[in-house]
C-alpha positions as CSV (number, residue, x, y, z in Angstrom):
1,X,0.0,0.0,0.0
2,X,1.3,3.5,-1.0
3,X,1.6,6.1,1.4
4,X,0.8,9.5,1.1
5,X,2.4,12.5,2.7
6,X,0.9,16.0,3.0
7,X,3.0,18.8,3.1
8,X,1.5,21.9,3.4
9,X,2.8,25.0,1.2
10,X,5.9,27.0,2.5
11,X,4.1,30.5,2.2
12,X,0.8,29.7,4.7
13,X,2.1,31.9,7.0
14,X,2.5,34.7,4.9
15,X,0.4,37.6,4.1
16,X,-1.0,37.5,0.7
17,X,0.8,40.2,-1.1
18,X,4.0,38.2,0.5
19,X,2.8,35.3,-1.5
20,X,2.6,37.3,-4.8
21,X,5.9,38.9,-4.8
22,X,7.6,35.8,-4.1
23,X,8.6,33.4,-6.7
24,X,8.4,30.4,-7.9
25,X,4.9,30.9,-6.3
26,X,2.5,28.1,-4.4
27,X,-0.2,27.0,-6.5
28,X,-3.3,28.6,-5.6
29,X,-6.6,27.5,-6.9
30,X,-8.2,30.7,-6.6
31,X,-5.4,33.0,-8.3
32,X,-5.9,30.2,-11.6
33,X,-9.4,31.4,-11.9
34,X,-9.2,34.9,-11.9
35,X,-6.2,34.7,-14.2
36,X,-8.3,32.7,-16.7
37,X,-10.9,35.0,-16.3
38,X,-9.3,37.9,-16.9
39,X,-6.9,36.4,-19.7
40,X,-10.3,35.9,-21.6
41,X,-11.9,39.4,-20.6
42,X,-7.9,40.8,-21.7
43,X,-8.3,38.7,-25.3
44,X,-11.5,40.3,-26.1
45,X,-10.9,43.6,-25.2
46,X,-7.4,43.3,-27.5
47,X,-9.9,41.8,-30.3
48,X,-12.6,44.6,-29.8
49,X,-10.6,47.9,-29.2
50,X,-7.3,47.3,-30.3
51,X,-8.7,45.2,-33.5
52,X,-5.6,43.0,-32.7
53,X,-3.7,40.7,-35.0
54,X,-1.2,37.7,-34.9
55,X,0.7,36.9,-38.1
56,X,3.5,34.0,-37.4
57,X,1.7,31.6,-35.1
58,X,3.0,28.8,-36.9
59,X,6.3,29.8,-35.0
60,X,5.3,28.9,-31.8
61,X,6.4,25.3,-30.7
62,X,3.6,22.9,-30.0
63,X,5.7,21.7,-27.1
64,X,8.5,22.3,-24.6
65,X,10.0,25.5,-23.2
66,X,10.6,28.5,-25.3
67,X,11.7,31.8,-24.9
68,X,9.8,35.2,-26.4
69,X,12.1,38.6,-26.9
70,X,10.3,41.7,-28.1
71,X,10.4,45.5,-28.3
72,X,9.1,47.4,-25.5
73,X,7.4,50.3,-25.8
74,X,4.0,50.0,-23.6
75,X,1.9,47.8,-20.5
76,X,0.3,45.9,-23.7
77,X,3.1,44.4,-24.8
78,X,2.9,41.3,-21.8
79,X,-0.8,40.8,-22.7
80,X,-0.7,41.2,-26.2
81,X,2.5,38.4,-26.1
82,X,0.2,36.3,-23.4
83,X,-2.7,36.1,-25.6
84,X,-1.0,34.2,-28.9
85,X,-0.2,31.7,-26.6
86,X,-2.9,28.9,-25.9
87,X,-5.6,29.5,-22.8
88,X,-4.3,25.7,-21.6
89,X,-0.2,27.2,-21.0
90,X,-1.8,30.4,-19.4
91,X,-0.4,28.9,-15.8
92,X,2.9,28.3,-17.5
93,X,3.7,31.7,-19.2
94,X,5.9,34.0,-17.2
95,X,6.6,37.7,-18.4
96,X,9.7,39.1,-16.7
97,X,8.8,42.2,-14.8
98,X,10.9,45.2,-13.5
99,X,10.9,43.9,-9.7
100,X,11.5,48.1,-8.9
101,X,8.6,48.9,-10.6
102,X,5.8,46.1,-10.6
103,X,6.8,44.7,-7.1
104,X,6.0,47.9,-4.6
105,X,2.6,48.7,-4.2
106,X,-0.6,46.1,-4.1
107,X,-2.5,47.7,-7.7
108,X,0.6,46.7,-9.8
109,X,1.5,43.7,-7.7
110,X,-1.8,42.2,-8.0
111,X,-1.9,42.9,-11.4
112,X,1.5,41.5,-12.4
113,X,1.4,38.1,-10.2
114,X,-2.5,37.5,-10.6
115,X,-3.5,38.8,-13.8
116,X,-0.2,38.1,-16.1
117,X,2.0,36.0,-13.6
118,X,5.2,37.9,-13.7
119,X,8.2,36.6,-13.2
120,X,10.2,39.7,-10.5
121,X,12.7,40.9,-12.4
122,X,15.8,43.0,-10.8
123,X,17.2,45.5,-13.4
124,X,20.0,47.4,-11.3
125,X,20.7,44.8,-8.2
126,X,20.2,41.5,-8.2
127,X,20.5,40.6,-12.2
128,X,22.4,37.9,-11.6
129,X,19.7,36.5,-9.2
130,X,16.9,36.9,-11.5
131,X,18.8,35.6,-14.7
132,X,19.6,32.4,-12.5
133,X,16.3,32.1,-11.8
134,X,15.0,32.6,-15.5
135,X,17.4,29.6,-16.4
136,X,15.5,27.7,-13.7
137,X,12.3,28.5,-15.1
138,X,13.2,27.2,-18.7
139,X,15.1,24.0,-17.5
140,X,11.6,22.8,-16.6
141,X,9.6,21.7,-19.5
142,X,6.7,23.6,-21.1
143,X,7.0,27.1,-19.9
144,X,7.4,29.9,-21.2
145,X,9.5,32.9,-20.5
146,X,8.6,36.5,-21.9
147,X,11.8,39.0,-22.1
148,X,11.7,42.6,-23.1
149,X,15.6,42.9,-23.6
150,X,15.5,46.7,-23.8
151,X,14.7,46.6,-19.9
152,X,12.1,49.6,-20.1
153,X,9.6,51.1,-22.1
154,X,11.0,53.4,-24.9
155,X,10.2,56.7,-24.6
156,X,10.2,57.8,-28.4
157,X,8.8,54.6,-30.1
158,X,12.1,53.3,-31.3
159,X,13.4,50.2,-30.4
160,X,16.2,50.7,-27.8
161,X,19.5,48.7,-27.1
162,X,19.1,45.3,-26.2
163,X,21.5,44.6,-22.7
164,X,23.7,41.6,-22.5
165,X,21.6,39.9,-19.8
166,X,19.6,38.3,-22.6
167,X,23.0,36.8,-24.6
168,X,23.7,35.4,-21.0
169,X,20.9,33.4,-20.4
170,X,20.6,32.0,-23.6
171,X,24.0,31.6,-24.6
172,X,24.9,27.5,-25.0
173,X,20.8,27.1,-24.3
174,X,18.5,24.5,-25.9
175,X,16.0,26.5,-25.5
176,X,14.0,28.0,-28.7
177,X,14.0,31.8,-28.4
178,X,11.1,33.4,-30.7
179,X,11.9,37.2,-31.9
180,X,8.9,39.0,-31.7
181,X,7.6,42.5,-32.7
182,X,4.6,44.7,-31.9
183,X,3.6,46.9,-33.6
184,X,1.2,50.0,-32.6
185,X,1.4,49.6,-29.1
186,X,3.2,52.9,-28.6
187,X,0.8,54.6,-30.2
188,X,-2.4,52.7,-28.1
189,X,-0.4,53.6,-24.7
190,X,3.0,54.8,-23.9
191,X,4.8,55.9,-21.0
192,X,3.3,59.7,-21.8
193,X,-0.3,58.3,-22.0
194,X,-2.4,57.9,-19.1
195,X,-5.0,55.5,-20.2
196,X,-5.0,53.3,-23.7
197,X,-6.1,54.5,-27.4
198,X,-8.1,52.1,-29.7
199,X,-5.5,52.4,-31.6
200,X,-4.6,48.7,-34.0
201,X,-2.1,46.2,-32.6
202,X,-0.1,43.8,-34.8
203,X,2.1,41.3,-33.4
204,X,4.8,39.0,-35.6
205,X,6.1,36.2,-34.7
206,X,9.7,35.1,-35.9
207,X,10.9,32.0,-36.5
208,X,12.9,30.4,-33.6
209,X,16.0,30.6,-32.9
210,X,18.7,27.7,-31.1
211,X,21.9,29.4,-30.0
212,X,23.2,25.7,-27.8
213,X,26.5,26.4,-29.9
214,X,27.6,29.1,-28.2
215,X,30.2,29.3,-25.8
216,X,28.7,31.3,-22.3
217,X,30.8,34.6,-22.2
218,X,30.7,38.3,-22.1
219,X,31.6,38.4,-26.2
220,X,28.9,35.7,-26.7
221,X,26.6,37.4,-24.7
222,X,26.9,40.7,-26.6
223,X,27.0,39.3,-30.0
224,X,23.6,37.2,-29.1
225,X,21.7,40.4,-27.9
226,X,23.1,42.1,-31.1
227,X,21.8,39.3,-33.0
228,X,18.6,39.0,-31.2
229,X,18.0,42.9,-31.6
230,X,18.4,42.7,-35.1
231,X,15.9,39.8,-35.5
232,X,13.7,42.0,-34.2
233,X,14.5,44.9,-36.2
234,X,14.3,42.8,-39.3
235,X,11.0,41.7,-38.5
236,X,9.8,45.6,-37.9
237,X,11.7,46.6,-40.8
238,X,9.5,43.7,-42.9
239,X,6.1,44.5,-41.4
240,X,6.6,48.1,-42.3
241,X,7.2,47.0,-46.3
242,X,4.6,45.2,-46.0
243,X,1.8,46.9,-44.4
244,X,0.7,49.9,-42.3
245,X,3.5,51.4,-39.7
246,X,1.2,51.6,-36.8
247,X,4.2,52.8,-34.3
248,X,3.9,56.7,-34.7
249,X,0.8,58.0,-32.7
């Protein structure tokens, strides 16, 4: 006969706002709901206002962990990333948030552990931590990390420097890492905005990218955040041939 043992989960004691900033969090029953509830309440509004669209889907790896780099330029970018991904990996999709920003007070910290499940990112102490701890997150299988390599918003539109933090976490990697670009979200709500525009949202998915042959280093590092910036780039540069620029407000 099998035995069973009950263990009981290591943040009981703590306050809930305690449980949300920490990381890997407990499983909580509760917090599942109201993140599939508001992932489907986040889709349609994207659909409706934003008249949102998805073009590279076909990109995404039906299974195993993968990686997701993409410009930065507003709050929509973690949902509109979120919501090309299947409702079934919502509990397994992990955005990594500025731990200084998202982390402080209860409106953004429920917002960013509940609602889109943020991983707390540090982007001045800690980076080493919180790189360690995205590794961690990937060795497991089927989840998926969410990196804005820039580190914040852009204030202009244009898409920034990508820092070497990204080259040193996928540098010798098995991991796929997708290049992705977003278009219009500057426009719908920047940093100078203080509530979203219907303005139209375009997402592109690129095809993934392996880089397992490379040796972890600081060269290797800054050549793969070069390389990764210009995927992106590439992908901007290609949607704006090709279609509407949707970026300028």
């Amino acid at each position: 006969m099998k035995h069973w043992r009950y263990d009981t989960a290591e943040d009981l004691e703590q306050s809930m706002i305690e449980r949300l900033k920490h990381f890997p969090r407990e499983p909580d029953i509760l917090v599942y709901m109201i993140r599939s509830f508001a992932a489907v309440c986040m889709r349609a509004w994207l659909r409706i206002y934003h008249r949102y669209e998805i073009s590279g889907l076909e990109n995404l790896p039906s299974r195993g962990s993968f990686v997701m780099v993409a410009n930065h330029s507003s709050h929509l970018d973690a949902p509109c990333l979120i919501s090309a991904l299947p409702l079934r990996k919502l509990n397994h999709v992990f955005p990594a948030a500025a731990a200084d920003y998202f982390f402080q007070n209860v409106p953004r910290i429920w917002f960013a552990a509940v609602v889109v499940n943020s991983l707390p990112f540090g982007r001045t102490v800690r980076v080493r931590q919180s790189l360690c701890l995205c590794e961690k997150l990937i060795e497991n299988p089927d989840n998926v990390l969410i990196i804005f390599p820039e580190g914040t918003r852009t204030a202009t539109g244009e898409l920034g420097h990508f820092r070497p933090g990204i080259g040193a976490l996928l540098a010798g990697c098995k991991v796929p890492v997708l290049p992705c670009y977003l278009d219009g979200a500057y426009a719908a709500w920047n940093r100078h905005q203080h509530i979203p525009r219907p303005k139209k949202l375009k997402l592109v998915i690129g095809p993934p990218r392996i880089f397992d042959q490379l040796t972890p280093g600081k060269e290797s590092s800054a050549a793969l955040a070069v390389e990764l910036q210009q995927a992106v780039q590439e992908l901007a540069t290609h949607h704006e041939h090709h279609g509407t620029h949707l970026q300028n407000p």
